[in-house]
C-alpha positions in Angstrom: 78.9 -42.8 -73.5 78.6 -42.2 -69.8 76.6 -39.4 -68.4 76.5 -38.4 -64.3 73.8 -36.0 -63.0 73.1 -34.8 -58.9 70.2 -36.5 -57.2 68.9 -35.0 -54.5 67.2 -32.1 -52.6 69.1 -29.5 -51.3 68.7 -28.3 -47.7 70.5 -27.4 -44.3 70.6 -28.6 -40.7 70.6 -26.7 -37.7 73.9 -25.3 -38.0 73.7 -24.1 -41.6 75.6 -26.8 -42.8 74.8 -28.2 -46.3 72.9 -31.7 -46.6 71.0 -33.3 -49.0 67.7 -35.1 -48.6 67.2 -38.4 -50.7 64.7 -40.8 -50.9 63.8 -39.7 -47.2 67.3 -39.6 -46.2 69.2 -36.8 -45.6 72.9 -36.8 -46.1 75.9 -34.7 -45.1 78.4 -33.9 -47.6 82.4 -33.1 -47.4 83.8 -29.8 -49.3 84.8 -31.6 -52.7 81.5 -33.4 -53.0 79.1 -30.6 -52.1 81.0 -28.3 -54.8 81.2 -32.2 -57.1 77.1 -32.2 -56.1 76.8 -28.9 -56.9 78.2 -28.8 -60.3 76.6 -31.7 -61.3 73.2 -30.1 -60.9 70.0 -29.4 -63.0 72.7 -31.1 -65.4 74.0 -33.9 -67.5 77.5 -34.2 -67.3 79.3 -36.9 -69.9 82.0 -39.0 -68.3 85.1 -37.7 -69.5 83.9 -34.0 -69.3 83.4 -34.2 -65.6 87.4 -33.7 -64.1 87.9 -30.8 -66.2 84.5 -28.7 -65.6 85.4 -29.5 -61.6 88.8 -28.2 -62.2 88.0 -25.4 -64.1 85.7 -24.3 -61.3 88.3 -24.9 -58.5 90.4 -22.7 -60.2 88.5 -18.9 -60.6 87.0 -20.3 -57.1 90.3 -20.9 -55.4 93.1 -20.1 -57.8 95.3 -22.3 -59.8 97.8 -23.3 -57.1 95.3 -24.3 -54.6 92.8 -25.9 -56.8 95.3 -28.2 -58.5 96.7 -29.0 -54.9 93.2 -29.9 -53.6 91.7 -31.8 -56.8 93.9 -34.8 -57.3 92.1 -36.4 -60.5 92.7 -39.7 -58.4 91.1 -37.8 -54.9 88.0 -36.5 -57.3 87.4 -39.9 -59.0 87.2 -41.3 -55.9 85.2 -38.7 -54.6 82.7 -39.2 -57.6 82.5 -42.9 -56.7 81.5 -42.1 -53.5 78.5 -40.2 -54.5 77.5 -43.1 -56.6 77.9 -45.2 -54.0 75.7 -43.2 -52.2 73.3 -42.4 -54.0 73.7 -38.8 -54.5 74.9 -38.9 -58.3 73.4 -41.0 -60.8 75.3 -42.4 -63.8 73.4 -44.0 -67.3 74.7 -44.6 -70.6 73.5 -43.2 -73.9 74.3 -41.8 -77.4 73.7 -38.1 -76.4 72.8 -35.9 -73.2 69.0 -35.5 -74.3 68.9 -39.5 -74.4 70.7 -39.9 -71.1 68.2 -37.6 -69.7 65.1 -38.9 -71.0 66.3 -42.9 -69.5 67.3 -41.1 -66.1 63.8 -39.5 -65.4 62.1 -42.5 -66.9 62.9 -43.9 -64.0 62.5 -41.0 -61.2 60.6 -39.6 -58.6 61.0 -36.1 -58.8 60.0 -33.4 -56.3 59.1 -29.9 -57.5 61.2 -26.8 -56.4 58.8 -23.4 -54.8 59.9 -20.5 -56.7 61.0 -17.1 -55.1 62.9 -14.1 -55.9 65.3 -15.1 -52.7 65.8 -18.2 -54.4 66.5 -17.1 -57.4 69.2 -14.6 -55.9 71.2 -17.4 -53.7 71.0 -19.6 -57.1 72.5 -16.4 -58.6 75.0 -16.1 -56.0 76.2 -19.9 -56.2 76.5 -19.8 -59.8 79.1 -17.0 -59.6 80.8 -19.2 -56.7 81.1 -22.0 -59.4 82.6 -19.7 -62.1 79.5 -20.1 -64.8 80.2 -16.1 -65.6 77.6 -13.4 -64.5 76.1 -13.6 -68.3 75.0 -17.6 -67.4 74.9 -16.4 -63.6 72.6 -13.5 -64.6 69.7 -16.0 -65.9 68.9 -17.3 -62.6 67.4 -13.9 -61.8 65.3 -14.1 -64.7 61.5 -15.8 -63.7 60.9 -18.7 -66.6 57.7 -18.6 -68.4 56.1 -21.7 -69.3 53.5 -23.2 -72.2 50.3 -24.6 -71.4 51.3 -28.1 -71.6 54.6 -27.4 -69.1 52.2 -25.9 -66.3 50.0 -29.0 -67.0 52.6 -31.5 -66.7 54.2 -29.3 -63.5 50.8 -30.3 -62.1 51.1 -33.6 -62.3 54.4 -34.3 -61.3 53.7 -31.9 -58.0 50.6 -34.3 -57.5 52.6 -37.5 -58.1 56.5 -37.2 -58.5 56.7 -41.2 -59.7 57.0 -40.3 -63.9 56.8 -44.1 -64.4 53.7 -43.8 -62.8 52.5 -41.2 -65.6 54.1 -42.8 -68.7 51.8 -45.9 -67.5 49.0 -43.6 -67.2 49.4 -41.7 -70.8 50.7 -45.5 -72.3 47.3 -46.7 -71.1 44.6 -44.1 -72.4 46.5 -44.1 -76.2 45.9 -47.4 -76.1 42.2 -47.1 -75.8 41.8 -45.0 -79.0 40.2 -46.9 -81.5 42.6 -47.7 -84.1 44.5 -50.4 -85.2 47.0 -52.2 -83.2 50.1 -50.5 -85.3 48.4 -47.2 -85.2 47.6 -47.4 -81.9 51.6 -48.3 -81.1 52.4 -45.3 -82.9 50.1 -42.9 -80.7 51.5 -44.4 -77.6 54.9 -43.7 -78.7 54.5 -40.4 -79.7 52.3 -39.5 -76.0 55.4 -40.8 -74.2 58.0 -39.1 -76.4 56.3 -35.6 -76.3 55.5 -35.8 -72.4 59.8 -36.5 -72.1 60.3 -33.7 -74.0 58.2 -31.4 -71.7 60.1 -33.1 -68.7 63.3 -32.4 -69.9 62.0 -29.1 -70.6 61.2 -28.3 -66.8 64.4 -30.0 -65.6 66.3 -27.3 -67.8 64.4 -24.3 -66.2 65.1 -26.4 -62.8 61.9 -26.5 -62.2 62.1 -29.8 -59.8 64.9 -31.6 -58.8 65.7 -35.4 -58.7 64.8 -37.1 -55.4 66.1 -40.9 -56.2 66.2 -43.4 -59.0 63.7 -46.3 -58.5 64.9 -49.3 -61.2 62.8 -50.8 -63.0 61.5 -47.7 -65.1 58.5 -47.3 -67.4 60.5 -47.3 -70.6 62.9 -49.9 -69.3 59.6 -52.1 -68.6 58.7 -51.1 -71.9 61.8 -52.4 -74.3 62.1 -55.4 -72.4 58.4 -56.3 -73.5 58.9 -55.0 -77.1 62.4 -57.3 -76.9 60.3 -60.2 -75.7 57.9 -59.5 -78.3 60.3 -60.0 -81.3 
């Protein structure tokens, strides 16, 4: 199954108009793909769920007559291509949306969002402009609390916002406990599976946003060694 997420930071230009900085690049967006961009973010979207969230949106935003006049399924699937194209909404296959995730910021560099009460309010405020309901808008007004090992991890990705770069690092130091070599495999696994799951954790309470994609991903490096191994 296909997934789709937004990549990107949010931002504005001198005018107040909406861009959206990526991989050092900042990008203007048209009306369909910044509300597109917008629904698609701090979430993981399956492929043929996509039209129908969009449309459901355009419709308490604009009304039912205007919304099904401005969001031809043709005019929004090209619009979604174009955000592929560039580089503003990434697309990865997988068996569920925690899996699709977890191979999406395998491969990230991720930039961590400054918290504020004004922030939370404007996330409020475009929450109710996408129709999520003021019981799902209500929760951006709420201040997450965090474990130990989330502010630890938030740490490090504010330090270094490269994850392959930390998988590497955590892949490395199980691997010089002293156990035996199938032992040792298991530790490593289990290191990389519980620091995804932290991850995932803190891109659910939008705690940082998606910059880019960078191919070539820890765990993609990592099956295609296991693969060779075999």
């Amino acid at each position: 199954m296909k997934w789709y997420t937004a990549i990107g930071c949010k931002g504005e230009d001198g005018e107040g108009q909406l861009l959206v900085k990526t991989d050092n690049q900042e990008k203007v967006l048209t009306e369909m793909e910044t509300m597109l961009w917008a629904a698609l973010t701090w979430t993981i979207c399956a492929e043929n769920r996509i039209y129908s969230q969009m449309y459901r949106v355009l419709c308490i935003t604009f009304g039912k007559e205007r919304a099904t006049e401005w969001a031809d399924e043709e005019d929004f699937l090209f619009c979604l291509r174009r955000l592929k194209k560039r580089g503003l909404v990434a697309e990865c296959e997988g068996e569920n949306k925690e899996e699709a995730l977890q191979f999406l910021l395998s491969k990230s560099v991720v930039v961590p969002v400054v918290d504020s009460f004004s922030g939370r309010v404007r996330e409020f405020a475009e929450n109710l402009v996408l129709g999520k309901g003021i019981k799902a808008a209500m929760r951006a007004l709420k201040k997450p609390v965090f474990t130990y090992e989330e502010l630890r991890v938030l740490q490090q990705i504010s330090r270094n916002g490269y994850i392959p770069d930390h998988l590497a690092s955590l892949n490395e130091q199980a691997g010089n406990v002293l156990l035996s070599a199938e032992e040792k495999k298991k530790v490593q696994d289990q290191v990389g599976v519980e620091f995804m799951q932290i991850l995932i954790s803190l891109y659910q309470k939008k705690q940082f946003v998606i910059s880019y994609i960078k191919e070539g991903g820890f765990l993609e490096e990592k099956k295609q060694m296991e693969n060779m191994a075999v």
